[in-house]
C-alpha positions in Angstrom: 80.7 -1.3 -9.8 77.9 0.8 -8.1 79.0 3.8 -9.8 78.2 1.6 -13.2 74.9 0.6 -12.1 74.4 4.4 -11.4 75.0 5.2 -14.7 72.8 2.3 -16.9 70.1 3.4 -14.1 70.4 6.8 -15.7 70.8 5.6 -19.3 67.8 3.0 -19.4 65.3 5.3 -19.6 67.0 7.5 -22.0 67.4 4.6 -24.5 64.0 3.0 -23.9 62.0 6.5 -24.2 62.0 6.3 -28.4 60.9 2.8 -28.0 58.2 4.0 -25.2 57.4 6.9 -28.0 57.2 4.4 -31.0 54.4 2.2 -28.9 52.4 5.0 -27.9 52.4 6.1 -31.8 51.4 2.7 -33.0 49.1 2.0 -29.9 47.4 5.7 -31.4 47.4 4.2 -34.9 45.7 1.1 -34.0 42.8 2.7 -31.9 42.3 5.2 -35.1 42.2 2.8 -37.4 39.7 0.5 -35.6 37.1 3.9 -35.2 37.7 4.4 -38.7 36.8 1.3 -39.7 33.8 1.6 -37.3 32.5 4.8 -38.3 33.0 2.9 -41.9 31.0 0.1 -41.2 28.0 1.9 -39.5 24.8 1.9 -42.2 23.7 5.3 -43.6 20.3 4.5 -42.7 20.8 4.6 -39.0 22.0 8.7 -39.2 18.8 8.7 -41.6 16.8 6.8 -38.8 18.4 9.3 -36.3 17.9 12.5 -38.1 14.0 11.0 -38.8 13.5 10.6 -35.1 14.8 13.8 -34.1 11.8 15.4 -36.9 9.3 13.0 -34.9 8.7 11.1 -37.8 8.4 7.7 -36.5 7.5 5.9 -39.4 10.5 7.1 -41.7 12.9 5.8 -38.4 11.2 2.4 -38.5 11.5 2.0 -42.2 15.4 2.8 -42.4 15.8 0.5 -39.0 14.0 -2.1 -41.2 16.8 -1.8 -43.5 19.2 -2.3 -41.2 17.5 -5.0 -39.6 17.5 -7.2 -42.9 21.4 -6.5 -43.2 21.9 -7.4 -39.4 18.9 -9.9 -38.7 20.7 -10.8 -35.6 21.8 -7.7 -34.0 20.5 -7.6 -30.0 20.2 -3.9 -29.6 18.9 -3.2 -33.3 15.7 -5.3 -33.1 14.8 -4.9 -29.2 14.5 -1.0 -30.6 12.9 -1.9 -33.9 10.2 -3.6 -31.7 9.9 -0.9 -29.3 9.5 1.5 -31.5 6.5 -0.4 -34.0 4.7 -0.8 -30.4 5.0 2.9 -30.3 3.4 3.4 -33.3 0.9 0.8 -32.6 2.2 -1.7 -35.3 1.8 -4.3 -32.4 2.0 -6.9 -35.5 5.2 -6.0 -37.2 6.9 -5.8 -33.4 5.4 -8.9 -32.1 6.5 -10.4 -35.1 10.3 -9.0 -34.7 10.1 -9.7 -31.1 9.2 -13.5 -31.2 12.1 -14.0 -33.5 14.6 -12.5 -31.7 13.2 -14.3 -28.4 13.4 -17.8 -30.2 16.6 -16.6 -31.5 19.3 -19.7 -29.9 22.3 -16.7 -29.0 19.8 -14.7 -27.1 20.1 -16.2 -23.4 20.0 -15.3 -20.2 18.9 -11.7 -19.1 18.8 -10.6 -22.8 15.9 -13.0 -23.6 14.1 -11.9 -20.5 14.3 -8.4 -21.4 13.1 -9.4 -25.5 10.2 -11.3 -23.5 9.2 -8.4 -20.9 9.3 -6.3 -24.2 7.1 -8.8 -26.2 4.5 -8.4 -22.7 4.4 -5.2 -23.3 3.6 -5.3 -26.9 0.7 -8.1 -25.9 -0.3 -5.7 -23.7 -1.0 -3.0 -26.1 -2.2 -5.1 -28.6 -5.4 -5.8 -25.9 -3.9 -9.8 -25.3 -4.1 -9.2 -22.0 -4.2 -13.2 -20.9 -0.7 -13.4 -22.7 0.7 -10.7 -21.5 -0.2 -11.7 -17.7 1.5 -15.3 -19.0 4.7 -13.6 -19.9 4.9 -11.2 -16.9 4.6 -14.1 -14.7 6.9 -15.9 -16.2 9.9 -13.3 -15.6 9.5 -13.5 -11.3 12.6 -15.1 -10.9 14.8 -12.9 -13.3 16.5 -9.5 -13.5 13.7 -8.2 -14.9 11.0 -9.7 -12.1 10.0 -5.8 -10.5 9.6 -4.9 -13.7 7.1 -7.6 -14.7 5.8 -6.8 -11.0 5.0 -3.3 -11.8 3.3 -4.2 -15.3 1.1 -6.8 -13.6 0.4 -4.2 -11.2 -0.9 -2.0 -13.5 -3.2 -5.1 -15.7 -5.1 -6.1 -12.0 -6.2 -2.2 -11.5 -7.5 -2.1 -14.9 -9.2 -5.4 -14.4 -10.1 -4.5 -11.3 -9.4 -7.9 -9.8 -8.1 -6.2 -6.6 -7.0 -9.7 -5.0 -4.3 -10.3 -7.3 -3.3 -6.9 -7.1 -3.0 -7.2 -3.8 -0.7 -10.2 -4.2 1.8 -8.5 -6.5 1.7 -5.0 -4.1 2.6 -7.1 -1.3 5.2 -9.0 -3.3 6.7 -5.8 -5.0 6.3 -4.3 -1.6 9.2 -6.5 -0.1 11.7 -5.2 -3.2 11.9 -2.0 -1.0 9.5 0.1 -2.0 6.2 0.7 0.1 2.8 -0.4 -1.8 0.9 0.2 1.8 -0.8 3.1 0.3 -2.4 1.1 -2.7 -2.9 -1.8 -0.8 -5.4 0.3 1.6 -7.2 1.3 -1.8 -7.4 -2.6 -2.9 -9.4 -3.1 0.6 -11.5 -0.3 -0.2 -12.7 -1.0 -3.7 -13.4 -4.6 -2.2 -15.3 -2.7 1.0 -17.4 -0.9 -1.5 -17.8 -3.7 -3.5 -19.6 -5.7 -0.2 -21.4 -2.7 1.0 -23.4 -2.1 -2.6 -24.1 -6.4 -2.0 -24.9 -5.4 1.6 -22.4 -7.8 2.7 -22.1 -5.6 5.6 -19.9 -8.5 7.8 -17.4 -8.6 4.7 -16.9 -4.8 4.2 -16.2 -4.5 7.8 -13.5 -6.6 7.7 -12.5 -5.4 4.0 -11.9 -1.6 5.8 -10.1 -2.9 9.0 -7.7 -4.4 6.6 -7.4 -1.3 4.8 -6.8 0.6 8.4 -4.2 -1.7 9.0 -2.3 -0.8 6.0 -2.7 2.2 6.1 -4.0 3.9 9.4 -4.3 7.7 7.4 -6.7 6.5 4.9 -9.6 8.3 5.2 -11.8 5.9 2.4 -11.9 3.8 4.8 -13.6 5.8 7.6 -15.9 7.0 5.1 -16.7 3.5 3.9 -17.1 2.8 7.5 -19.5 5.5 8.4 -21.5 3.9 5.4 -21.7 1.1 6.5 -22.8 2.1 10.1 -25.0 4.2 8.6 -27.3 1.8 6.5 -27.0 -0.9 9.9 -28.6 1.9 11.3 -25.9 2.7 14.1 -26.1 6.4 13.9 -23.8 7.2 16.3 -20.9 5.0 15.2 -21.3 6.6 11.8 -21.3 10.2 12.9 -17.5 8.7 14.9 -16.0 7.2 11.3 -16.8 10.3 9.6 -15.4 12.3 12.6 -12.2 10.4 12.7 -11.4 11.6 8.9 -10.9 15.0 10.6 -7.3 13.5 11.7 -6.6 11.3 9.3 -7.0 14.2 6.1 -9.5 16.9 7.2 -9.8 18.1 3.2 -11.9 14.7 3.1 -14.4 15.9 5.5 -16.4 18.0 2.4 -17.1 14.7 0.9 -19.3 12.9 3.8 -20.7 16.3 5.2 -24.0 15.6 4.3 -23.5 12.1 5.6 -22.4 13.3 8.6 -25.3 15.7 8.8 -27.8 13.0 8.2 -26.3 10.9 10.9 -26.9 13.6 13.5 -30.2 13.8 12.3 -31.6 9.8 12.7 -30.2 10.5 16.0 -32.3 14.3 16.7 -29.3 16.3 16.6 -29.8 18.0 13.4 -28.8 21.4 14.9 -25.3 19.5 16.5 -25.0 18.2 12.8 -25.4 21.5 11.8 -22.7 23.2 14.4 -20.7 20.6 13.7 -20.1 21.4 9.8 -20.1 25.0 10.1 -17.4 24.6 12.7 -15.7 22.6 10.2 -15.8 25.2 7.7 -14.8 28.0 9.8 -11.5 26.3 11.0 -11.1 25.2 6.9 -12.2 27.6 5.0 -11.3 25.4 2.0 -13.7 22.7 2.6 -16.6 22.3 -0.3 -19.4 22.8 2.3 -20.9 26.0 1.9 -24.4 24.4 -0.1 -25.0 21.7 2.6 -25.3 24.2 5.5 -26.8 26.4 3.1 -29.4 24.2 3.3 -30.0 22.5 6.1 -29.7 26.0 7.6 -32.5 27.3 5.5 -34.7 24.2 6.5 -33.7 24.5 10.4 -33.5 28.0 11.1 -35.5 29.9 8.2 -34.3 31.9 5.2 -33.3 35.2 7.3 -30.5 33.0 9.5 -29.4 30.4 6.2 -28.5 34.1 4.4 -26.3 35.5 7.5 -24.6 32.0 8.0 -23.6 31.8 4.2 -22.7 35.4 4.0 -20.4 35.0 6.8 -18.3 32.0 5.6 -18.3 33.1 2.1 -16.6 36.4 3.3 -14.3 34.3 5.2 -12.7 32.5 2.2 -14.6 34.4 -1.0 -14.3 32.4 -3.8 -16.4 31.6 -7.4 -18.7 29.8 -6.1 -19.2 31.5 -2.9 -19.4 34.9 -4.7 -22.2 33.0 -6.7 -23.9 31.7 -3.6 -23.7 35.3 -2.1 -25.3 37.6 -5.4 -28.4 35.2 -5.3 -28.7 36.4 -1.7 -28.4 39.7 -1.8 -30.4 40.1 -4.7 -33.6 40.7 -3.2 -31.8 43.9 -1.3 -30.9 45.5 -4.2 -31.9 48.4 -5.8 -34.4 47.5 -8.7 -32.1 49.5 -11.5 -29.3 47.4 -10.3 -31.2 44.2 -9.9 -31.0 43.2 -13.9 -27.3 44.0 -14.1 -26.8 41.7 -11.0 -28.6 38.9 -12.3 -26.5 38.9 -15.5 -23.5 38.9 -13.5 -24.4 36.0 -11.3 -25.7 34.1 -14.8 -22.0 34.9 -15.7 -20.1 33.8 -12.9 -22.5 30.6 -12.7 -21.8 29.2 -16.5 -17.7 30.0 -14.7 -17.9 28.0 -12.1 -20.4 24.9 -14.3 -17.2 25.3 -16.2 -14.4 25.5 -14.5 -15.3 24.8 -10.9 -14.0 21.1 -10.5 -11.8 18.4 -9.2 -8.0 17.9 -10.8 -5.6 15.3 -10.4 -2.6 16.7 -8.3 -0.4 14.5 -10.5 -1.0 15.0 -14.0 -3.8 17.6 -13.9 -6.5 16.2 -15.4 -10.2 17.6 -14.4 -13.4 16.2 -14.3 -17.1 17.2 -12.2 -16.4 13.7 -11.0 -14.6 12.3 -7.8 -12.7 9.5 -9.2 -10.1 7.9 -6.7 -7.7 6.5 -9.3 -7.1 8.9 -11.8 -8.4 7.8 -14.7 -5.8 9.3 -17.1 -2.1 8.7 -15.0 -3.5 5.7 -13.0 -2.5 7.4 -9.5 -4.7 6.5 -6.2 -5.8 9.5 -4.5 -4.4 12.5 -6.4 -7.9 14.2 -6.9 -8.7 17.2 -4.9 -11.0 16.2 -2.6 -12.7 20.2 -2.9 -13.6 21.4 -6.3 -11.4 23.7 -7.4 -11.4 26.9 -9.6 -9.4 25.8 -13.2 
């Protein structure tokens, strides 16, 4: 008996393996038939819309999407791209249009109508319907796409500047694991600035201890401080919040040097002030300071002593605009025959630096003469280069 049971053991498999063989070929069949049939059904004009988007023409891939879209008025995927890509090309009519419909639609449920609806924001967004876009953002907080919303509504309170809501939604997308402490300290600030220029001095204070408490390396702050010590008239306090930037970001310190120097001054320490910003430049060579000691040097110690202090930190870290600075004051020492020549090459060198001696964004490199402390072209807080910079 067991050597029989040895045997079939053998055998099985050797009988079964054409029938094993016969379902794999069928099984093969099957799966190339149904691709087949797939490849059939799938609409010329989406390899047209395809190829049109891969020549970056837009408006040909809309129009054979369109086609397909009239075929397959309920297809998900189809119309959430139709609508994207009309917003794209700023038909914010055509997509809100699509959009609505396919939201209203009674088999789109669930997390596919939140993501038509954070679509259709978008589109309200672009279209300038800000009101309804804020409605629909708000409305998705308790779905899938809720930090997405978050992150949109973010964006609407900067450009409305209505820092207290963005506030609201930093803290809020702040607890989804990502840290909005660094743009929450910048809300505080544009509120402190906002009190200071009302010389709501009681409010600003506590607008920049806020902001310190968020973040205890923002330097706004301090300056904003120093501001506001300044205008109270408490010199010495000022000259400590401009100080203190020195630790928190010590590029920052080119921005209130005059400040600073004017805070020495109301207290008759002019020539400290002075020390104090040229030792600031000697130990950073990279600070924007070399025209503020310029001249308080020239109206503190004379002409002669201004030249040697500006010659000296020029020479330490030469640059466009020091190399400007320095032919103006050596021009009076030249020879006459080489005076002319000199003068043409500092009028050279200063249409350079008008030109291309500014501040850029660290993020997405756009320049401008002016400071701006969100980037008014990738919507970034603090990327500017806090010294002008050759570009």
């Amino acid at each position: 008996m067991t050597e029989q049971n040895e045997i079939w053991l053998w055998l099985v498999p050797i009988v079964l393996l054409p029938v094993f063989f016969a379902m794999g070929w069928f099984a093969a069949r099957v799966d190339m038939k149904t691709v087949l049939k797939q490849a059939k059904s799938v609409p010329e004009q989406f390899y047209r819309s395809l190829e049109a988007l891969v020549d970056r023409n837009t408006g040909k891939a809309a129009r054979h999407l369109a086609e397909i879209s009239d075929l397959q008025p309920n297809s998900y995927d189809l119309n959430l791209t139709l609508g994207k890509l009309y917003r794209l090309r700023g038909e914010n009519d055509k997509a809100i249009h699509l959009l609505r419909a396919l939201a209203a639609a009674p088999d789109i449920v669930g997390d596919k109508r939140d993501w038509v609806r954070f679509e259709l924001g978008q589109t309200y967004q672009s279209a300038g319907l800000i009101d309804r876009a804020e409605q629909i953002f708000l409305s998705l907080d308790g779905g899938n796409t809720a930090k997405q919303a978050r992150e949109v509504l973010l964006n609407i309170y900067q450009q409305d500047r209505d820092w207290e809501k963005a506030i609201a939604v930093a803290e809020r997308l702040s607890r989804d694991g990502q840290n909005y402490q660094f743009e929450i300290a910048q809300f505080y600030c544009e509120m402190a600035q906002a009190a200071l220029f009302k010389s709501d001095f009681s409010a600003a204070r506590g607008y920049v201890r806020t902001a310190l408490e968020a973040n205890k390396k923002c330097a706004r702050a301090n300056m904003i401080l120093g501001d506001i010590e300044q205008k109270q008239g408490n010199f010495g306090a000022a000259t400590d919040a401009y100080a203190a930037i020195e630790k928190q970001n010590y590029a920052y310190l080119s921005m209130v040097g005059e400040r600073l120097y004017d805070a020495y001054d109301a207290l008759g320490r002019a020539r400290e002030g002075l020390d104090v910003l040229i030792g600031y430049m000697r130990t950073f060579p990279q600070l924007d300071l070399l025209n503020v000691i310029y001249e308080k040097s020239l109206l503190l110690n004379g002409e002669a002593a201004a030249n040697a202090t500006a010659v000296e930190l020029v020479r330490t870290k030469p640059d466009l605009n020091g190399v400007y600075r320095l032919l103006g004051l050596q021009m009076s020492d030249l020879n006459p025959a080489w005076r002319a020549d000199a003068d043409m090459v500092r009028g050279v060198i200063g249409r350079q630096v008008q030109r291309g001696w500014m501040y850029r964004c660290r993020h997405c490199h756009f320049k401008s003469q002016v400071y701006f402390w969100l980037c008014p072209a990738c919507n970034k807080w603090e990327t500017f280069t806090p010294n002008r910079i050759e570009v």
